[in-house]
RODO-2510 file (C-alpha; in nm, 4 decimals, decimal comma):
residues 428
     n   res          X          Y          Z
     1     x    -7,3956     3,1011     1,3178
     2     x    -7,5057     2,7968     1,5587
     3     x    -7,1845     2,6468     1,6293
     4     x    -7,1994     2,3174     1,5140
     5     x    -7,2751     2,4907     1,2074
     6     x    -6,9658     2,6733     1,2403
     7     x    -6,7592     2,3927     1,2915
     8     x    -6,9585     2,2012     0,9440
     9     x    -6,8622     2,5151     0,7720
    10     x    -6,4767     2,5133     0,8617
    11     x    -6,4686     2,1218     0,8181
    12     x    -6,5828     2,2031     0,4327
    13     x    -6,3871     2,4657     0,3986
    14     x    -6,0367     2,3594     0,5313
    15     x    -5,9981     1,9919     0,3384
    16     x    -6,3005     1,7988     0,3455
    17     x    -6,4277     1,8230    -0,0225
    18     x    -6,1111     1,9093    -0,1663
    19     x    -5,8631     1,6074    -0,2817
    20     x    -5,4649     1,5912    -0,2057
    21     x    -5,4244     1,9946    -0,3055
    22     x    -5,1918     2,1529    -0,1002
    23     x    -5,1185     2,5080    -0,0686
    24     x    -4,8310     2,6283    -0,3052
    25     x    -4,5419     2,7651    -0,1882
    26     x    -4,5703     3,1774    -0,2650
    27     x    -4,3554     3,4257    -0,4583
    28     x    -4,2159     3,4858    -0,0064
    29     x    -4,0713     3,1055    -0,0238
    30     x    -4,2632     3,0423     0,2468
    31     x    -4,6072     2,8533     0,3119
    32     x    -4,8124     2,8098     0,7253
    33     x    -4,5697     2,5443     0,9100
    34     x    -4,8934     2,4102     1,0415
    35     x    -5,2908     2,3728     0,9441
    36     x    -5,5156     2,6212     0,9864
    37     x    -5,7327     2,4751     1,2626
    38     x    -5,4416     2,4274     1,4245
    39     x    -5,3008     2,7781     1,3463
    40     x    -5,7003     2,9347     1,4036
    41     x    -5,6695     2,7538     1,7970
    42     x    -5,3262     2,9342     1,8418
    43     x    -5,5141     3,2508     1,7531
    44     x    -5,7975     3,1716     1,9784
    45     x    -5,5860     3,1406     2,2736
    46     x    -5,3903     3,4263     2,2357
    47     x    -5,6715     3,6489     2,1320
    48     x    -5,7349     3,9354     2,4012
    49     x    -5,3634     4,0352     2,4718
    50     x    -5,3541     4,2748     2,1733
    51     x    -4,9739     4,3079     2,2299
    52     x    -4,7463     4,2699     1,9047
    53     x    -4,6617     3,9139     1,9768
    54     x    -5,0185     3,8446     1,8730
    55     x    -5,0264     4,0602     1,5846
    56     x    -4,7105     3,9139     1,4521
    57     x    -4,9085     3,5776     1,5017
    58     x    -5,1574     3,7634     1,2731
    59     x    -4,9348     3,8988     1,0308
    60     x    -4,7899     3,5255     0,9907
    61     x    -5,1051     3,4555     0,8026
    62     x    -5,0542     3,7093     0,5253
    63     x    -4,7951     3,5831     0,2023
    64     x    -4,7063     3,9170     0,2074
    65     x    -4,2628     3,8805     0,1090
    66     x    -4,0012     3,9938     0,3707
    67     x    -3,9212     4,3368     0,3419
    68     x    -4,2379     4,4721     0,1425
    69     x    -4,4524     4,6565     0,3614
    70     x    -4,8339     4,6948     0,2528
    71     x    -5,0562     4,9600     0,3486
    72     x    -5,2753     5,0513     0,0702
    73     x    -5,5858     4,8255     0,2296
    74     x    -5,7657     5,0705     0,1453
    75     x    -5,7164     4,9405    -0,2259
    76     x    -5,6112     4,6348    -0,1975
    77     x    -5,5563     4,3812     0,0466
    78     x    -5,3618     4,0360     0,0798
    79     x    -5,5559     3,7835     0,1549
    80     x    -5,4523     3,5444     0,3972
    81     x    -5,3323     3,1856     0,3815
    82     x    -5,6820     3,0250     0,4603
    83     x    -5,8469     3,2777     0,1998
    84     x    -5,5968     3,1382    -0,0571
    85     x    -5,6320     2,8098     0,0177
    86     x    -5,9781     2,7525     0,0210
    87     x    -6,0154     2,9351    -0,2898
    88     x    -5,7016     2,6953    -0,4521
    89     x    -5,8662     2,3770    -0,3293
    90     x    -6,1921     2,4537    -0,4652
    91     x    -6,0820     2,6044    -0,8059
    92     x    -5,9023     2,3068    -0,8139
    93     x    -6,1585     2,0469    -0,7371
    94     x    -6,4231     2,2217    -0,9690
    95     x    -6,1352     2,1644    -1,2876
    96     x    -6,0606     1,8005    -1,1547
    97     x    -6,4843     1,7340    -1,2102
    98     x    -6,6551     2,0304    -1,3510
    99     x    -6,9925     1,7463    -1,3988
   100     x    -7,2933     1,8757    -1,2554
   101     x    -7,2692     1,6288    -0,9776
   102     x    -6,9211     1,7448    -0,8550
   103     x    -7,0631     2,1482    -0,8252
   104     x    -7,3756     2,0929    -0,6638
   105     x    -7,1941     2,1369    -0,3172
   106     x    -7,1625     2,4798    -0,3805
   107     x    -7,5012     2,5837    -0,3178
   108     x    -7,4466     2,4636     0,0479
   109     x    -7,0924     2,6575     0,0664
   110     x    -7,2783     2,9296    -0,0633
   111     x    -7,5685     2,9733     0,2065
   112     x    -7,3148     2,9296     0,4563
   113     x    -7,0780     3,2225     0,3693
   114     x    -7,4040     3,4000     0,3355
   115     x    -7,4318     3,3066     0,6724
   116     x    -7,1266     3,3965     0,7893
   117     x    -7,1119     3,7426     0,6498
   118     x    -7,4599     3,8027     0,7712
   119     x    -7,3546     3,7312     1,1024
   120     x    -7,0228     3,9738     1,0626
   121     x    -7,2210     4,2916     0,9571
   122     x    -7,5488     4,2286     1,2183
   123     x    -7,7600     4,1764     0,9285
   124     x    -8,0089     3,8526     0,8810
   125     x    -7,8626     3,6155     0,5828
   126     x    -8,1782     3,6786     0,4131
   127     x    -8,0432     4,0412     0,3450
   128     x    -7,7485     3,9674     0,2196
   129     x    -7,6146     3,8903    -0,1528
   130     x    -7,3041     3,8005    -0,2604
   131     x    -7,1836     4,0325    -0,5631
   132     x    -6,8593     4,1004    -0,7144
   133     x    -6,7917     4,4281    -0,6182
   134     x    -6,9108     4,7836    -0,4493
   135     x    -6,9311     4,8899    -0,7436
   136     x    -7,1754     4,6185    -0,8741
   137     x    -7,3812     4,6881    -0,5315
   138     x    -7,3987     5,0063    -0,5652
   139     x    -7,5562     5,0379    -0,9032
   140     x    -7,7959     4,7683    -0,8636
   141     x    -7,9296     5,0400    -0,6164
   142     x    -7,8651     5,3208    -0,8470
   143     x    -8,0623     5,1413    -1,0940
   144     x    -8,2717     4,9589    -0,8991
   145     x    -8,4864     5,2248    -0,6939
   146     x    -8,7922     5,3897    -0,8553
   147     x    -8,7098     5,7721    -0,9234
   148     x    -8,8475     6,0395    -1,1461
   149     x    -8,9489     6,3849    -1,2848
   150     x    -8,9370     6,5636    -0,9293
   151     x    -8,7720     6,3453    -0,7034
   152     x    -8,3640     6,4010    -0,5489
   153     x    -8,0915     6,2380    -0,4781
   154     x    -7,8380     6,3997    -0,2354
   155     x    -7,5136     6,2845    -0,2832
   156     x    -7,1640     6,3188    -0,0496
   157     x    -6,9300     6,4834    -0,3045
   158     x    -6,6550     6,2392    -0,1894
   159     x    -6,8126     5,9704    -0,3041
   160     x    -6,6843     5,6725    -0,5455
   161     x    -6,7678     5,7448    -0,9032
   162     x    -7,0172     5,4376    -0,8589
   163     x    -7,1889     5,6127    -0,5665
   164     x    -7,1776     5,9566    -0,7448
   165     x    -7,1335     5,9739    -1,0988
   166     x    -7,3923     5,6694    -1,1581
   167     x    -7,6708     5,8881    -0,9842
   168     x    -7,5823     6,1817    -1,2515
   169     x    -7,6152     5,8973    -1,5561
   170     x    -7,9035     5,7719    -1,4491
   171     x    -8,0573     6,0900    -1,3400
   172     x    -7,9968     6,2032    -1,7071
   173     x    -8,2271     5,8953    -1,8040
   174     x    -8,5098     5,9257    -1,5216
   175     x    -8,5796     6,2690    -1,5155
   176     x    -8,4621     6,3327    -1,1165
   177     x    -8,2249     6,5312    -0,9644
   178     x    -7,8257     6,4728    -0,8288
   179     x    -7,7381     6,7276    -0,5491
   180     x    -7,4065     6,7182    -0,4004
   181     x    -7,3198     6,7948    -0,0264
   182     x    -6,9205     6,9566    -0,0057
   183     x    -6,7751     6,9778     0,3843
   184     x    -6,5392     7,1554     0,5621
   185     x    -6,1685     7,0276     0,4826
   186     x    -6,1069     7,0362     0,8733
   187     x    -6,4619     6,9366     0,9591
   188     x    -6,4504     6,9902     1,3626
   189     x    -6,7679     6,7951     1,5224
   190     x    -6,9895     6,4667     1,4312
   191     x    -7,2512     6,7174     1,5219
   192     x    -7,1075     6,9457     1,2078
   193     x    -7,1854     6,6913     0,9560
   194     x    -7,4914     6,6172     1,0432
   195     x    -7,6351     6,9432     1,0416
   196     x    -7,4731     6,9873     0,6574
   197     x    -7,6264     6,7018     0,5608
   198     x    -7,9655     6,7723     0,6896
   199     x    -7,9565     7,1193     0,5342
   200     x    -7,8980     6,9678     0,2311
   201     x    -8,2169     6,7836     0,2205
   202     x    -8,5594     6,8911     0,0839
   203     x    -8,9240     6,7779     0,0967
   204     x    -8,8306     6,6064    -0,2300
   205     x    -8,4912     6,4055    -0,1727
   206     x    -8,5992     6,0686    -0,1997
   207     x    -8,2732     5,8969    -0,1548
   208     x    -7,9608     6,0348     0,0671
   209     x    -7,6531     5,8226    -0,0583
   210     x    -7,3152     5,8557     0,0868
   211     x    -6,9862     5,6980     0,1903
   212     x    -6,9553     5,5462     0,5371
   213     x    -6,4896     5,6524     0,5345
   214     x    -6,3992     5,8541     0,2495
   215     x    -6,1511     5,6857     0,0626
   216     x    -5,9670     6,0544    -0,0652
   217     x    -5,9904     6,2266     0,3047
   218     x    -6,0196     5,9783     0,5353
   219     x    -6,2997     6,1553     0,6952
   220     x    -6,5681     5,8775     0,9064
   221     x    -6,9108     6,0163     0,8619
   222     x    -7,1577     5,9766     1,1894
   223     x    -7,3656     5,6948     0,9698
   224     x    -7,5892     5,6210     1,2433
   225     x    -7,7054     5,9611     1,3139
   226     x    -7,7319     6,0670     0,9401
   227     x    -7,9002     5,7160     0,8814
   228     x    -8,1674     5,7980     1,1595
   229     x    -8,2168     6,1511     1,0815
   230     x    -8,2940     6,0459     0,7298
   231     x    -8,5235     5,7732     0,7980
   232     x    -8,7497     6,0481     1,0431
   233     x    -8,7494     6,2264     0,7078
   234     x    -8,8984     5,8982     0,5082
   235     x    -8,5420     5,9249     0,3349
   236     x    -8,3788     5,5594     0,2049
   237     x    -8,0058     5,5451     0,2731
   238     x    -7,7470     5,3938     0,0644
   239     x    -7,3852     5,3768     0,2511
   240     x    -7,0938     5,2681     0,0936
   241     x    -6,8947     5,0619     0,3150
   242     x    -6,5979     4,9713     0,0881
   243     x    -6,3178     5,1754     0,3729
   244     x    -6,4973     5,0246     0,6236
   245     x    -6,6196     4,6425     0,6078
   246     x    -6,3639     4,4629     0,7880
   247     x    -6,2241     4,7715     0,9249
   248     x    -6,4685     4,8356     1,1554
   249     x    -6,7282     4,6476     1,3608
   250     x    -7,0353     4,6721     1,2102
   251     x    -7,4010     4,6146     1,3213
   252     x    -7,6282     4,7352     1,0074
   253     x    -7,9169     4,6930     1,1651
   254     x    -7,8519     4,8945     1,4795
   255     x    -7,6889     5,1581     1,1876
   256     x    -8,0106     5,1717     1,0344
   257     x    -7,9465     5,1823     0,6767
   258     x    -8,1540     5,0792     0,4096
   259     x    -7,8665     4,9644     0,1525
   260     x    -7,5172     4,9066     0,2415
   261     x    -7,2406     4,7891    -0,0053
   262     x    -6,8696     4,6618     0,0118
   263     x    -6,6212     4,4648    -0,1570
   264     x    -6,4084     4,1570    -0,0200
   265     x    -6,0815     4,2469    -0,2064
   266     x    -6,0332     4,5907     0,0447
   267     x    -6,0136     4,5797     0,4613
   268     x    -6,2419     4,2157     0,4651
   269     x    -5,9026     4,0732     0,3223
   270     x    -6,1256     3,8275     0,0889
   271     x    -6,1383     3,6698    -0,2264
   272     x    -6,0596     3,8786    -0,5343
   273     x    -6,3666     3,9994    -0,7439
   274     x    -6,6848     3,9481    -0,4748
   275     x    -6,9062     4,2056    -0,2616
   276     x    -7,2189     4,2489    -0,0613
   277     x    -7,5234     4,4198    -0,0889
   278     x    -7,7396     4,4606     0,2391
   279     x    -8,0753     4,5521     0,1594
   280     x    -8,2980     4,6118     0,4720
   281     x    -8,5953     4,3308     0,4906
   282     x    -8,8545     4,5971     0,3991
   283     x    -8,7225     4,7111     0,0890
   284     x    -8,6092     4,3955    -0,0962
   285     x    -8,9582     4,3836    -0,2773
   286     x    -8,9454     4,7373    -0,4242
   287     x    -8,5836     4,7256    -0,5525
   288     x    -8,5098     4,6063    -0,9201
   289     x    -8,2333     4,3867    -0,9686
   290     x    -8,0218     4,4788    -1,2658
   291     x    -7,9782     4,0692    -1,3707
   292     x    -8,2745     3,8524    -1,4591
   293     x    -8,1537     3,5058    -1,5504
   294     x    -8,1252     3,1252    -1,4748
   295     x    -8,3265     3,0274    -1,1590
   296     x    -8,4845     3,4103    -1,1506
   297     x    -8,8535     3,2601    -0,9689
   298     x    -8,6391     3,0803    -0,7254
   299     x    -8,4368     3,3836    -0,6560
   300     x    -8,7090     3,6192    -0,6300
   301     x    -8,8558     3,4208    -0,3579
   302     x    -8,5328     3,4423    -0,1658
   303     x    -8,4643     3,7327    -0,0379
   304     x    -8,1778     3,9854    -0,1270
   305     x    -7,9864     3,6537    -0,3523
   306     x    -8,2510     3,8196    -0,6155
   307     x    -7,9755     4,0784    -0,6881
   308     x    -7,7320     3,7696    -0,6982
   309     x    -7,8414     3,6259    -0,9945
   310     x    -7,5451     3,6530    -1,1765
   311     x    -7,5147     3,3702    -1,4147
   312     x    -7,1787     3,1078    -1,3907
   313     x    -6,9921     3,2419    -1,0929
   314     x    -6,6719     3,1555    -0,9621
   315     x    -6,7885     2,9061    -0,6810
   316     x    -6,4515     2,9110    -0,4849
   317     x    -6,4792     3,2989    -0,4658
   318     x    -6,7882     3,2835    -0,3282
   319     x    -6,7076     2,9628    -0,0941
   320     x    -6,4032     3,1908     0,0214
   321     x    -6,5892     3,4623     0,1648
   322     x    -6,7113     3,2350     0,4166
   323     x    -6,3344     3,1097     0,4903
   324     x    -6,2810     3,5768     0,5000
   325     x    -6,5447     3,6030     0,7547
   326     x    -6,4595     3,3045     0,9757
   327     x    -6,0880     3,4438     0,9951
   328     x    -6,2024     3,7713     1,0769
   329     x    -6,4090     3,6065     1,3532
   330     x    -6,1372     3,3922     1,4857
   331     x    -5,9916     3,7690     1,5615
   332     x    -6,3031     3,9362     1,6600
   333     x    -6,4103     4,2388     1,4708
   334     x    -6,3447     4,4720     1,8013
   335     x    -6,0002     4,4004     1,7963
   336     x    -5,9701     4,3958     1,4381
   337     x    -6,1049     4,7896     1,5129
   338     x    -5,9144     4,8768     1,7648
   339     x    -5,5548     4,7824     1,5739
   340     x    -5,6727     4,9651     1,2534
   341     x    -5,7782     5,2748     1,4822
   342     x    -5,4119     5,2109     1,6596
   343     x    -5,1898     5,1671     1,3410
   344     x    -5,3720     5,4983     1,2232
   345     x    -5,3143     5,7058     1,4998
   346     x    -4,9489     5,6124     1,5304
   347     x    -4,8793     5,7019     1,2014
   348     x    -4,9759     6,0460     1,2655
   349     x    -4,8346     6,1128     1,5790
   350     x    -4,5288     5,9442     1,4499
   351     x    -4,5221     6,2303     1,1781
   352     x    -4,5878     6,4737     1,3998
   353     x    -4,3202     6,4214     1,5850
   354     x    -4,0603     6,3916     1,3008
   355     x    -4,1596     6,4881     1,0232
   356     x    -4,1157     6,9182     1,0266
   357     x    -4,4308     7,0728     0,8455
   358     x    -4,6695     6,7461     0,7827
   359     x    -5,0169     6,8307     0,7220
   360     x    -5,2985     6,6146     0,7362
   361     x    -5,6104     6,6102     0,4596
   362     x    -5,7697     6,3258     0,7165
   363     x    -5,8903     6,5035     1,0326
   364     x    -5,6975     6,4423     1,3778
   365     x    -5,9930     6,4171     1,5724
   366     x    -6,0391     5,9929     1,6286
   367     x    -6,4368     6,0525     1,6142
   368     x    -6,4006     6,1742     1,2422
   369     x    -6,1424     5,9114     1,1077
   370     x    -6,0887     5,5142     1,1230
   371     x    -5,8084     5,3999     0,9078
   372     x    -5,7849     5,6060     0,6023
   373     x    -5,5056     5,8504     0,6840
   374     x    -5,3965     6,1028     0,3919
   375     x    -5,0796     6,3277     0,4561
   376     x    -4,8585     6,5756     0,2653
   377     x    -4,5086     6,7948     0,3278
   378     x    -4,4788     7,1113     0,1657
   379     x    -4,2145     7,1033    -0,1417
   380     x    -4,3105     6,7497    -0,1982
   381     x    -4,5363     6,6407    -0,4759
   382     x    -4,7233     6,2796    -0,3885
   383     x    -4,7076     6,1220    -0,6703
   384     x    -4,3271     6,1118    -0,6707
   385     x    -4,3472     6,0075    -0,2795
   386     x    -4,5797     5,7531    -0,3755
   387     x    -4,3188     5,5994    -0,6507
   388     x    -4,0145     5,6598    -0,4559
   389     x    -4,1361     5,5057    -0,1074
   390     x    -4,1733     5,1748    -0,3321
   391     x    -3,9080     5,1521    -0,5037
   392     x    -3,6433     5,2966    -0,3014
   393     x    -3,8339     5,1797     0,0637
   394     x    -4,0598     4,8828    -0,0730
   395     x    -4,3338     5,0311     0,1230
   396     x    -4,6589     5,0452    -0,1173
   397     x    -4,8880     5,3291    -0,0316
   398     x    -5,1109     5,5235    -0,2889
   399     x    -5,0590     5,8865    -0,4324
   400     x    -5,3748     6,1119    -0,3431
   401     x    -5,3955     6,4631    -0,5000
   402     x    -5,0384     6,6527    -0,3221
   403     x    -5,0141     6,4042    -0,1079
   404     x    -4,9811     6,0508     0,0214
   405     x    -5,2313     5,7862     0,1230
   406     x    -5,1510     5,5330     0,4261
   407     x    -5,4388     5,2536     0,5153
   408     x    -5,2587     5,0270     0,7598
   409     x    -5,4108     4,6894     0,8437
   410     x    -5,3804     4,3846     1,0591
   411     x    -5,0721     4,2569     0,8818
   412     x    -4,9397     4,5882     0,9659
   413     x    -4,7166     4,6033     1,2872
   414     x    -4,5969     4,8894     1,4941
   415     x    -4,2472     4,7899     1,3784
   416     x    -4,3727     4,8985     1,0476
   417     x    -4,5214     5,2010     1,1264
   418     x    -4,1870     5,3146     1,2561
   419     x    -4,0088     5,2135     0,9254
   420     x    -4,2584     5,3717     0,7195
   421     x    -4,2274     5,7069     0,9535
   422     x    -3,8179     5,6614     0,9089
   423     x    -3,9058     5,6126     0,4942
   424     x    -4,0526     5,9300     0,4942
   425     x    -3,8739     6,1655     0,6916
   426     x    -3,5496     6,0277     0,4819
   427     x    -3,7125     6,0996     0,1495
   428     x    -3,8454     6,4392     0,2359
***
């Protein structure tokens, strides 16, 4: 984004359309000392020395109350102050005048977090449309791509259900065929998972559909390789980027994928209820969109905001996104990376270290994983963990199978990860 644009985009977004609202004081008793620009040039300047001073400067930006620590992003994630305050001016400028007049502004907001999250994922704003959720994305694909009597779908087994069991409804309705690719639980090369992969594939797989960081392993599948080897193939790919948009720095276009989906609510620390859906320039025209409503000829001439047209939406979610990308650009997305990879790997070698008999479900090797990480102990059933380390630690994780899922984030500091180790080892 040009950046006089940039600065329009902020200037809308931090005060000027909105009337006297200020943001409320939160369930922590405490609200920013300062405004954001002021609090986003602090950031600036101190960006680069990835030390925890700046990442307590980070953290400062998250409501999240004294004491609790969160690290279930990959669930859900706090949003932070300028998140929750754009989307509190505007919900409450659009009930102050809800006239025609007063919403056309929107439209502008809009295109510019369009903008905005084009420019975060390396994808043209022409690509992108602004959903509600992965799961939304995903089965405007599902249902959106022309498959029959013959054709295949190969599928990652740990897949969302909206990645996996939508291809088995709608193969039931269209005639074609799921087929499910299992791994290795201790898969040991990038080069490993390719090769699956490609065995898995056929002369009639139409469609190879997977998810970018397994959200029950933790594993990081080599998306650019499998993306290219599939398109030498004539194979479309649909990745699933809920465990990784605004985890990791992404370039979609150097990935090569022909459909990638997200959500806000997860690692891009957005709005609640809102998504994207990439679709590559060159396949827009052949994919059906699963809505056809109000203003349909003026979104079919408009790139991928055909699969955005959604009927009444709620403008200050969508408006926020923008505010979700600009704060993950006032970070940078490499550094963003680089803590998440950090927090990740600390937490494991933490364990290691103290924790007699942890295993890991999420694969040790830093080429495999980003910042899913899924442990267990022997004699200890996860569930329980799960509900004890809340209530008895306030640390809020998320049971998976026998064990225990961590997904630390940028509100996350090291401090943490050293309580969260102590919370553990105490409890087992």
């Amino acid at each position: 984004m040009p950046v006089h644009d940039r600065r329009e985009f902020l200037g809308l977004l931090t005060g000027g359309i909105a009337a006297s609202a200020t943001l409320p004081v939160l369930s922590s008793g405490t609200a920013p000392p300062s405004a954001w620009p002021d609090r986003r040039t602090s950031l600036l300047a101190a960006r680069g020395t990835d030390d925890e001073a700046y990442w307590t400067l980070v953290k400062r930006e998250f409501p999240v109350r004294p004491g609790l620590i969160m690290m279930n992003a990959a669930n859900l994630c706090p949003s932070p102050y300028p998140v929750i305050d754009t989307v509190t001016r505007l919900t409450h400028d659009v009930d102050m005048d809800a006239s025609f007049q007063n919403r056309g502004k929107f439209g502008a907001l809009r295109e510019r977090a369009r903008e905005a999250i084009a420019a975060h994922v390396g994808a043209d704003a022409a690509e992108i449309a602004i959903t509600r959720n992965t799961s939304e994305s995903n089965n405007t694909v599902v249902n959106g791509l022309t498959l029959g009597l013959g054709d295949e779908v190969v599928i990652w087994d740990q897949n969302h259900p909206t990645n996996n069991v939508s291809w088995e409804v709608r193969a039931q309705r269209m005639g074609f065929t799921v087929k499910k690719v299992a791994i290795p639980a201790a898969p040991s090369s990038t080069e490993e998972l390719v090769t699956i992969f490609a065995d898995a594939l056929s002369r009639n797989t139409k469609v190879l559909s997977f998810t970018h960081v397994s959200n029950v392993s933790g594993v990081q599948l080599p998306v650019k390789a499998l993306c290219r080897m599939a398109r030498d193939r004539g194979i479309l790919t649909l990745v699933d980027g809920a465990q990784s948009f605004g985890a990791i720095h992404l370039d979609l276009h150097d990935m090569g994928c022909d459909f990638f989906t997200s959500s806000s609510h997860k690692w891009f620390v957005g709005p609640k209820e809102a998504g994207i859906l990439y679709v590559r320039q060159d396949q827009i025209a052949d994919l059906w969109a699963n809505d056809v409503g109000v203003g349909w000829s003026g979104a079919l001439a408009n790139g991928a905001r055909k699969f955005e047209n959604l009927g009444q939406r709620d403008d200050a979610c969508v408006a926020a996104m923008g505010t979700a990308a600009e704060f993950h650009q006032t970070i940078g997305a490499d550094l963003v990376e680089t803590r998440v990879r950090s927090l990740a790997t600390a937490l494991m070698d933490k364990m290691k270290e103290k924790i007699p008999g942890v295993w890991f479900t999420t694969p040790t090797n830093p080429e495999l994983r980003a910042g899913v990480m899924i442990f267990s102990v022997p004699g200890t059933e996860g569930r329980e963990l799960f509900g004890r380390l809340y209530e008895e630690k306030s640390i809020a994780t998320a049971p998976r199978g026998t064990g225990v899922r961590l997904s630390a984030h940028i509100y996350n500091t090291m401090e943490e990860v050293d309580r969260v180790v102590e919370a553990v080892a105490d409890l087992v």
